[in-house]
C-alpha positions in Angstrom: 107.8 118.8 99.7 106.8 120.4 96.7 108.1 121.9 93.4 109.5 125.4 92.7 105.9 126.4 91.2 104.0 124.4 93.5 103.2 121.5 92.0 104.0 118.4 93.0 107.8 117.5 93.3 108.5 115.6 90.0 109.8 111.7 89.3 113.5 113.0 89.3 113.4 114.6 92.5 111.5 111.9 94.1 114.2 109.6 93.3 117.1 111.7 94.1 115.7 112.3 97.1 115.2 107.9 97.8 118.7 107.9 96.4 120.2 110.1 98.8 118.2 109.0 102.0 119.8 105.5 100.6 123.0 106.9 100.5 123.4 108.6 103.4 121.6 105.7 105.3 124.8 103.5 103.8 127.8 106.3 104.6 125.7 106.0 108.4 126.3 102.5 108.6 130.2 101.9 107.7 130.9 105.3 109.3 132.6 103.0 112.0 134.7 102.0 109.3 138.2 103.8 109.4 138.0 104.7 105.2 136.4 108.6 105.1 135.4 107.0 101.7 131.5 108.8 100.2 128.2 107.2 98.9 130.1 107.7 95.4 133.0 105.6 96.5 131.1 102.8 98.3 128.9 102.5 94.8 132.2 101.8 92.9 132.9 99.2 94.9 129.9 97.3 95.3 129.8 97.4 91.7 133.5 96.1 91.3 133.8 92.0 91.0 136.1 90.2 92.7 137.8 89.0 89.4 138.1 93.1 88.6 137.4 95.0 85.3 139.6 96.9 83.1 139.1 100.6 84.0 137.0 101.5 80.7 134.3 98.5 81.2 134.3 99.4 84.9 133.5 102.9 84.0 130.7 102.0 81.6 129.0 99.9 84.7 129.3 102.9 87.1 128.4 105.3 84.7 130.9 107.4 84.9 134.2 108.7 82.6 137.6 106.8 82.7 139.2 109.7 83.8 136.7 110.6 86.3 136.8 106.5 87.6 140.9 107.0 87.5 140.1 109.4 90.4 137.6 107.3 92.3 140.2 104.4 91.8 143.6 106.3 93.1 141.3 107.1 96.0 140.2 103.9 96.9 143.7 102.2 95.7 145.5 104.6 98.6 143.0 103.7 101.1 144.0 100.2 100.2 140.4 99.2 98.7 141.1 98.5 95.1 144.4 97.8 93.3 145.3 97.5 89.7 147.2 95.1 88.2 148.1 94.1 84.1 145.7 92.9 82.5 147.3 88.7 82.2 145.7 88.7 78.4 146.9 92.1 77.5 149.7 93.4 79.5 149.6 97.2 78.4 145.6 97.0 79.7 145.1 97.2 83.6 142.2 95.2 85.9 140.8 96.9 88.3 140.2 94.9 91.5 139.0 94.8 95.0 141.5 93.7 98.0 140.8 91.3 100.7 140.1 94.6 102.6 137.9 96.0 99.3 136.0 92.7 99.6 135.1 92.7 103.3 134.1 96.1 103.1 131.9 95.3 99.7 130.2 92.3 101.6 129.3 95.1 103.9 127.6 97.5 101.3 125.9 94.4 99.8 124.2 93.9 102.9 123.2 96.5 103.3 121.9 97.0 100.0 119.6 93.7 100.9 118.6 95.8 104.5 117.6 98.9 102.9 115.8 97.1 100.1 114.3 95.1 102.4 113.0 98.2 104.9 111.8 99.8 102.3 109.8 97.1 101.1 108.4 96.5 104.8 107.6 99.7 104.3 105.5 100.2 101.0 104.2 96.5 100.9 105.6 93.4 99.1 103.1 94.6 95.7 104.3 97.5 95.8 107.9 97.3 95.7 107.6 94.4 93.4 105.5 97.1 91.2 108.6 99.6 91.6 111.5 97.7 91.3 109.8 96.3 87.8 109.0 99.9 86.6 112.9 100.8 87.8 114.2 98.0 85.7 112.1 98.5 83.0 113.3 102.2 82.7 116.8 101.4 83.4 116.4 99.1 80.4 115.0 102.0 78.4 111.9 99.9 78.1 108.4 100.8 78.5 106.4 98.1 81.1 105.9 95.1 80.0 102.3 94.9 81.3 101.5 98.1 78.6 100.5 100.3 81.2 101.9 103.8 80.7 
């Protein structure tokens, strides 16, 4: 695997590579599952609590628009994954939240999240990963490392 020029493939595709090898590992493992939901879709969910989120705070965690979300959430809200209800403080606001079906299928994800994270660290080394996953936080952060290294 290499660049357009040659070179060495760079940090981004490295990771959207590891991101979609993730990803499709996931949509492999709850294609059983009778949803036809993406990678995108199972994200949102793992990423939705139980207690829910109103649309705009749910769309800052995923990183994505509220109008872009107001698809992901019809979607998943059809399949019967997610429902919205009133907001009980504010009842022209909406919560987003997972059903008892969204819930068993978001235990699913998390786990494996954990067996992924775990293969993957099989597979580099304990130091390794430990060194990575700080790095990853540290960027997602917008930090430098603590350690000073750059």
């Amino acid at each position: 695997m290499s660049s357009v020029n040659g070179d060495p493939p760079h940090v981004f595709d490295l990771l959207g590579q590891a991101l979609t090898a993730g990803r499709r590992g996931m949509e492999a493992e709850v294609a059983d599952e009778p949803h036809h939901l993406r990678g995108s879709h199972l994200r949102l969910l793992s990423m939705t609590p139980a207690e829910g989120l109103r649309p705009t705070e749910l769309a800052a965690r995923v990183g994505m628009t509220k109008q872009s979300l107001g698809e992901f959430v019809a979607t998943m809200q059809q399949a019967g994954f997610l429902h919205v209800d009133p907001d009980p403080a504010d009842r022209r606001a909406r919560i987003v939240r997972p059903t008892a079906k969204g819930l068993r299928l978001q235990a699913r994800i998390l786990e494996i999240l954990a067996e992924t994270e775990n293969r993957w660290r099989d597979e580099v080394g304990a130091r390794d990963w430990a060194v990575f996953h700080r790095v990853l936080s540290h960027l997602a952060a917008g930090k430098a490392p603590a350690d000073g290294s750059r």
